[in-house]
N, C-alpha and C positions, 0 to 999 in steps of 0.2 A: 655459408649458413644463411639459410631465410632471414627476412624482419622478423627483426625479436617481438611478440606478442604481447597487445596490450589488454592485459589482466584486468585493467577495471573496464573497459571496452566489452570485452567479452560476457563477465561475471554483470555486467549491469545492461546490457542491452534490453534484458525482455523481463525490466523492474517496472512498476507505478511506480515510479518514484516524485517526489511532491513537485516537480516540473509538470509530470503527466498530468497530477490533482490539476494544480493550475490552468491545464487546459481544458480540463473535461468538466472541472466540477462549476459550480456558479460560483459565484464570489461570496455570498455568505456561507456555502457551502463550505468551501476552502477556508475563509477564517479562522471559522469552526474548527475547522479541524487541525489546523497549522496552531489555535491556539492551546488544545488540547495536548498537540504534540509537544508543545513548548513547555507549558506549565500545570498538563498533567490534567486530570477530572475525565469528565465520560462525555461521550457523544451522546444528542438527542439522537432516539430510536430514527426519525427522522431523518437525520444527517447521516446515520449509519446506514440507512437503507440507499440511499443517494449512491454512496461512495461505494458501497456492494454493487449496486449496478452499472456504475460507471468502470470501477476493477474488472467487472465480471466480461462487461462488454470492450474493452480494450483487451484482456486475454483472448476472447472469440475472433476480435482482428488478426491478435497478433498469434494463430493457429493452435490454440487452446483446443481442448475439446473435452477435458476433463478437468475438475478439481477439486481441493481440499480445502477445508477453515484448516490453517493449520499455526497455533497459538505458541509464539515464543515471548517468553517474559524477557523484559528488558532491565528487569529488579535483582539478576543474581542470584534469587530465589526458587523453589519448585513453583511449576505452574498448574497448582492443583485446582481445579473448580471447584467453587464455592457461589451455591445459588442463594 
């Protein structure tokens, strides 16, 4: 039988994952957002524009050519919009 396959290798190879932020984004950039992730609140429009273009341009590298907002709550709850 082949090498047994590594699951998180695979499933995480073409993530932003906050290593990626760390490279691409600037350092208040990433604060921002590392602290938002931590203890919750909203990103400046700002910093969210940053981090879309930085996502969007590391997909284009890594053979993107299409995509989606695609919104999952991390609350357990529906993710219904409310403006």
């Amino acid at each position: 039988m082949s090498e047994a396959l590594n699951v998180e290798k695979i499933f995480g190879e073409k993530v932003f994952t906050i290593e990626k932020m760390k490279e691409r984004l600037t350092r208040k950039v990433f604060l921002e957002v590392k602290r938002v992730m931590e203890y919750g609140g909203e990103l400046s429009m700002t910093t969210a524009d940053v981090v879309a273009k930085a996502m969007k341009d590391w997909a284009v590298e890594n053979g993107a050519t299409h995509y989606t907002h695609w919104f999952q709550p991390l609350t357990g709850i529906t993710a219904e919009k409310h403006d």
